[in-house]
C-alpha positions, 0 to 999 in steps of 0.5 A: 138227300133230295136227287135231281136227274139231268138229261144228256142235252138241254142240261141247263134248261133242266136244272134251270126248272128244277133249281126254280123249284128247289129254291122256292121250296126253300131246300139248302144246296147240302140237301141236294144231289145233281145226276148227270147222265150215266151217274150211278143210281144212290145206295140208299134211295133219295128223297122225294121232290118237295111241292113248289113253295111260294117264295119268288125267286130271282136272279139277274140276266147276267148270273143266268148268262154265267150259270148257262156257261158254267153248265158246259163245264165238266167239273162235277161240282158245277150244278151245286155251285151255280145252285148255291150262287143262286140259294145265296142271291135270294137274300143277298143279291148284291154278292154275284157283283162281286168279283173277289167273293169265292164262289163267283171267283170260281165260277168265272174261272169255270165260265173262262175255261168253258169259253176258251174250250168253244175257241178251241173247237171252233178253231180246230174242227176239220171237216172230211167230205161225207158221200151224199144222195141230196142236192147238199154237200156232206160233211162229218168231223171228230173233235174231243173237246175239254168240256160239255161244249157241244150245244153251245159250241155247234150253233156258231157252225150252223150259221157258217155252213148253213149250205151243206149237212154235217156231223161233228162227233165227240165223247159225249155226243153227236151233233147233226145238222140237215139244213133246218135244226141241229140234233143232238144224239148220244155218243158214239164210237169215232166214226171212220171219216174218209181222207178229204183232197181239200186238206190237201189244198188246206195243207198248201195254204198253211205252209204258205202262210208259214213265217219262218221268221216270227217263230215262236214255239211256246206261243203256238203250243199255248194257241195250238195245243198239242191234244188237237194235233192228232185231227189237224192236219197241217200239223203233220207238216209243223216238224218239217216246217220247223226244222226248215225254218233257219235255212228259209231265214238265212234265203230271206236274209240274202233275198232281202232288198238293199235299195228301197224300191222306186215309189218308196219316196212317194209313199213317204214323202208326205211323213217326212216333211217337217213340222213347219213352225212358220205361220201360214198365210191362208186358212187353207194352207194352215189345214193343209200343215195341220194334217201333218201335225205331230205336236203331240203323240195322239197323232199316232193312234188317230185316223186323221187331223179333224180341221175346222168348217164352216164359213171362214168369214164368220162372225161366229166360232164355235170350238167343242172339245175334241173330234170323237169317232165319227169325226176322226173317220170323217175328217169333219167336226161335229157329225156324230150324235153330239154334232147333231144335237148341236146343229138341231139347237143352233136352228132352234135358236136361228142360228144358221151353222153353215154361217158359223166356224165350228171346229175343236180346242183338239184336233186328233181323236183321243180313245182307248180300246174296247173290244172293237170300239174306240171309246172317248178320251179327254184331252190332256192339259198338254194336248191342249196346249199344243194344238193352241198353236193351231186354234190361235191360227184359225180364230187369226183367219176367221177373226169371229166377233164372238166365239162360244166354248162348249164344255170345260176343255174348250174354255180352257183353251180359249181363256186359260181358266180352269174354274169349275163350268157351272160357275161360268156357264152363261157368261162372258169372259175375255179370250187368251188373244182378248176376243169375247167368249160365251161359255156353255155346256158340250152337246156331248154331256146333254147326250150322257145325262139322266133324261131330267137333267139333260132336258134343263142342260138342252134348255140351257144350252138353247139359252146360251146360243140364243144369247149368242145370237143377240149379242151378234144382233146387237 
């Protein structure tokens, strides 16, 4: 067996070398023991290192980004998982995307349990003011955390208190920062941390916060776990605040207000009118209604109705698909990356868009949640349908000689057909209310395209719009 010795802190660039070496040398993950620091030494001695062979070895970003977490976590086996994940991705790469394999199962529920633990830390992390002789305020904290967090977890507190030193000490180590780096140190006994007055004021806070309403024990514990209360120290008053909660629900209940207060009808006044079905009689008060639609649920999730601009006498309308992000903040149509391509194109084929009505098929934003972005979502048949009402009124206003549909949802909601684009892309066909409509392709999917093919759907695009403007020459 060949032994490989890993130092305290920098644990993961260690193995990263030695694994590096290992692999091109083509040694097995059987013939391979990982030290941490503090093992035992072997009975029987190991096997020398063998020479660096020359294989090339590889791995993805991704696989050493979930090997890096994996590193921090305290299950012995750790180093000969991500080694054997490594050994097997030499010669069968595609394995590490997939989910269901076992290894990679298991190191993603290893690389989730060591993420979570660095939550817990930067959660629950109590500092206590520490004497200083500097210029710099001092600060010390004892945390015990699950896993080997503590240089992947102390960089997120360099950056929030880069103004003052600190130490933070566990069980496997210490943790120092002076204004520059942060030291690691071996571990230690629990340092004596003086009683801080600024717990006090923090103690205030949390009572303050404290809703004794929303009570939900289970949910704390999971959020809280008990194991950090013992350093806390709001958690002293978590007993009493708990045992006070049904006497503080009932002295709401009684303080609760009977009568709505005074500005409660101004703030509502605009959700409480009704949907008004009646045509209205200038553009401008069919965008004031507009902004109260309720036709259909995506109303509810979007920031605003995103109305049509431009120059209500012209002779040209042309309708996209649906406001994206940009325009559902903005309240305006076409302002994002798909509007902008769409504007440079209309000048390229001397089309001046401050002449034209641009608006959309659909006049709320449409997305799903990812992390902090809103990501796009097509429209609906039913969506479309329902804001027909609203299109039907603009294009009645603006009266366009021509209209152009960029992209399938427009040209089903301006002539009802449904057939595939790239048969109808160029063309012109009859409108739901007998206008003409020339078809072509959405900005938005020239900007999703492989650069070859966006630059022939560019082309085309310009092509149609030049189309257009002939047409309206004619």
């Amino acid at each position: 067996m060949i032994r490989v010795d890993l130092p305290r802190f920098d644990r993961f660039e260690a193995w990263r070398d030695a694994a590096r070496h290992l692999v091109g040398a083509g040694i097995a993950p059987e013939r391979i023991t990982w030290a941490d620091p503090d093992a035992p030494a072997d009975l029987f001695g190991s096997d020398p290192m063998p020479p660096a062979g020359d294989a090339k070895v590889t791995a993805t970003k991704d696989f050493l980004t979930l090997a890096r977490t994996v590193a921090s976590h305290s299950d012995p086996e750790r180093w000969s998982l991500i080694y054997t994940a490594l050994w097997r991705a030499q010669t069968d790469r595609a394995f590490l995307g997939n989910p269901a394999d076992p290894l990679i199962d298991r190191l993603n529920r290893l690389a989730k349990s060591v993420r979570r633990d660095i939550h817990k830390m930067h959660a629950f992390v109590r500092f206590h003011e520490l004497p200083s002789d500097g210029p710099r305020r001092s600060f010390g904290a004892w945390f015990e955390p699950e896993h080997l967090i503590l240089q992947a977890a102390t960089p997120f507190f360099a950056k929030r208190f880069a103004d003052m030193d600190w130490l933070i000490a566990t069980p496997k180590g210490i943790a120092r920062f002076t204004g520059d780096t942060i030291a690691y140190d071996p571990p230690a006994t629990r340092p004596d941390l003086p009683e801080d007055a600024n717990h006090g004021l923090w103690q205030t806070y949390f009572a303050n916060i404290f809703n004794p309403a929303r009570i939900k024990t289970n949910a704390m514990r999971s959020e809280m776990p008990v194991k950090y209360w013992k350093n806390l120290p709001e958690t002293h008053l978590i007993p009493q605040m708990l045992a006070d909660a049904p006497r503080r629900v009932q002295a709401m209940r009684e303080a609760g207000a009977s009568d709505a207060p005074a500005f409660a009808s101004k703030v509502t006044a605009r959700i409480r009118q009704p949907l008004e079905d009646t045509p209205p009689e200038t553009l401008a008060q069919a965008q004031e209604q507009a902004a109260r639609c309720t036709r259909c649920e995506l109303c509810h999730a979007a920031t605003q109705t995103v109305w049509g601009l431009g120059d209500p006498d012209a002779r040209l309308m042309l309708v996209g698909e649906a406001p994206g992000d940009h325009e559902d903040l903005s309240g305006r149509p076409f302002v994002g990356p798909a509007g902008q391509l769409l504007r440079q194109t209309m000048a390229q084929a001397d089309i001046d868009p401050d002449r034209a009505w641009l608006t959309n098929a659909v006049k709320h934003f449409r997305f799903t949640p990812r992390g902090k972005r809103r990501m796009h979502q097509t429209p609906d048949r039913p969506h479309i349908e329902q804001c027909r009402w609203w299109l039907g009124i603009e294009r009645g206003f603006v009266a366009p000689d021509l209209t152009v549909a960029l992209g399938a949802t427009a040209a089903f909601a301006l002539t009802g057909d449904r057939t595939p684009l790239t048969l109808r892309r160029g063309k012109v066909q009859a409108g739901l209310d007998g206008g003409p409509v020339l078809i072509t392709w959405h900005p938005s999917l020239i900007l999703r395209l492989p650069d070859d093919r966006a630059a022939a759907a560019r082309a085309e695009l310009l092509a149609d719009l030049r189309q257009a403007g002939r047409m309206l020459a004619a």
